[in-house]
N, C-alpha and C positions, 0 to 999 in steps of 0.2 A: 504494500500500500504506500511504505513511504515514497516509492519511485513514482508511482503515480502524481500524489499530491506535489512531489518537486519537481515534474514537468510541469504542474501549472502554474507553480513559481518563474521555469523560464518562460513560459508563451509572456507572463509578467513583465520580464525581464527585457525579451525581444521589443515591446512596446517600447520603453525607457530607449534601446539602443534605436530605435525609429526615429526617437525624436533627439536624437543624439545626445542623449543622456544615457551617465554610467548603467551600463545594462544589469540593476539589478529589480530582482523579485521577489512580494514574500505574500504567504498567505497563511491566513489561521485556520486552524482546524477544532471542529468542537463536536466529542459524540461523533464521530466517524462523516461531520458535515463541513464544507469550507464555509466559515462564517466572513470572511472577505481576503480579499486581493489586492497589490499596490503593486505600485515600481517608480523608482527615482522619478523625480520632477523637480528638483531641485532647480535646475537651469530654467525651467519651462514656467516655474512659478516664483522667479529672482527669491526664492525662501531657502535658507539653512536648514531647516526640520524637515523641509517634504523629501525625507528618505524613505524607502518604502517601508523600512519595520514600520518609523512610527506613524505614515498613513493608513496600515493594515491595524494598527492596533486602535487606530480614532474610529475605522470603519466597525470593527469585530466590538468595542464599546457601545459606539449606537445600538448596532444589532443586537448585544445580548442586553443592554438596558445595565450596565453596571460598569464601574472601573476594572473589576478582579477579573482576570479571565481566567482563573484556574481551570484544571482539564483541559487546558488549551495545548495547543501542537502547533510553535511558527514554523514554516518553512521558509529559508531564505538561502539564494542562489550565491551568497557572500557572507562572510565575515562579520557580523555586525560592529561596528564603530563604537566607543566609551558611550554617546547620546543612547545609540538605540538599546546599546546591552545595558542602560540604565532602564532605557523604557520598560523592557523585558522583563527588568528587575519588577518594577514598579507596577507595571498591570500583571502579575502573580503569575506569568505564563508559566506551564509547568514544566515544557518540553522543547526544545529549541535545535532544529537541524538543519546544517547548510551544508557547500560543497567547500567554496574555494575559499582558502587564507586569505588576511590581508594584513600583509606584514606590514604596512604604514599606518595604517587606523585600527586594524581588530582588535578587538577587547575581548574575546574568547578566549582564544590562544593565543595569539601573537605576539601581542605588546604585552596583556596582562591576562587573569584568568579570572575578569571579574565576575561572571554567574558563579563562580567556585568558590568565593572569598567566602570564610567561615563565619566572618563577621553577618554577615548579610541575614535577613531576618525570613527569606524566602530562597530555595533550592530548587535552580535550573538545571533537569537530565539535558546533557549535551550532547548529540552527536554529529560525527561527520561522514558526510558521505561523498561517494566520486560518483564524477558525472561530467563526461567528457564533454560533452555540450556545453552546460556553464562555463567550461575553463575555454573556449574555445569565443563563445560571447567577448568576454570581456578582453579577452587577447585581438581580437578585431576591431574593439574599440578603440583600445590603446594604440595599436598600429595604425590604423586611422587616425588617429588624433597627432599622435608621432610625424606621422608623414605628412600631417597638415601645416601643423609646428615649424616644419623645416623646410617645406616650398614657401611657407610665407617670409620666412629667415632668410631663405636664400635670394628670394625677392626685394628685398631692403637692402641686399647687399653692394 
């Protein structure tokens, strides 16, 4: 099932890289239902916060009529960032799985292991999973953006 629910985090995902935005996806699960879907729009909405955790997790609040989403299940096609693994924290999600690291921003593994911290007054199961797809998005973005980067450089030259 989890493979399931994290292709519809990438179809999420592919949106984001549509509108040339970092191609990611996440979507909550409640009771074996997807209670909602996002992807980056950061760019598309000049906003800091419209990352897709925490537009997934405003949509999956309305929906269930409460802050807590316990019994929840995020999927997300990335690493979530310090912001959203705080979100995570903070709307009680119970279970949290992505694909790809992000050694510059994650806050799962990378940088720190903050669903992990003992301190924390709520416990995130984490797992990770692969998924050649994901890793293959966000590598086409970046080459794209790479290559965009350096004909406009080489342009001003």
């Amino acid at each position: 099932m989890d493979e399931q629910y994290m292709q519809v985090a990438i179809e999420e995902a592919k949106k984001s890289l549509a509108m040339d935005e970092v191609p990611i996806g996440a979507i909550i699960v409640h009771q074996g239902t997807i209670i909602s879907q996002a992807h980056n729009l950061k760019e598309h909405e000049k906003n800091a916060i419209s990352h897709a955790e925490i537009l997934a997790i405003q949509e999956a609040c309305k929906k269930i009529g409460d802050w807590r989403l316990n019994d929840c299940t995020m999927y997300v096609t990335v690493e979530p960032c310090l912001m959203c693994a705080g979100a995570i924290l903070q709307a009680r999600i119970s279970r949290l799985v992505y694909v790809v690291p992000n050694p510059k921003f994650g806050y799962v593994e990378s940088i720190d292991q903050i669903l992990q911290n003992s301190k924390n007054n709520h416990k995130v199961i984490v797992e990770k999973m692969e998924n050649e797809e994901c890793l293959n998005l966000l590598q086409q973005f970046f080459q794209k953006r790479r290559k965009a980067t350096l004909n406009s450089e080489s342009k001003s030259v």
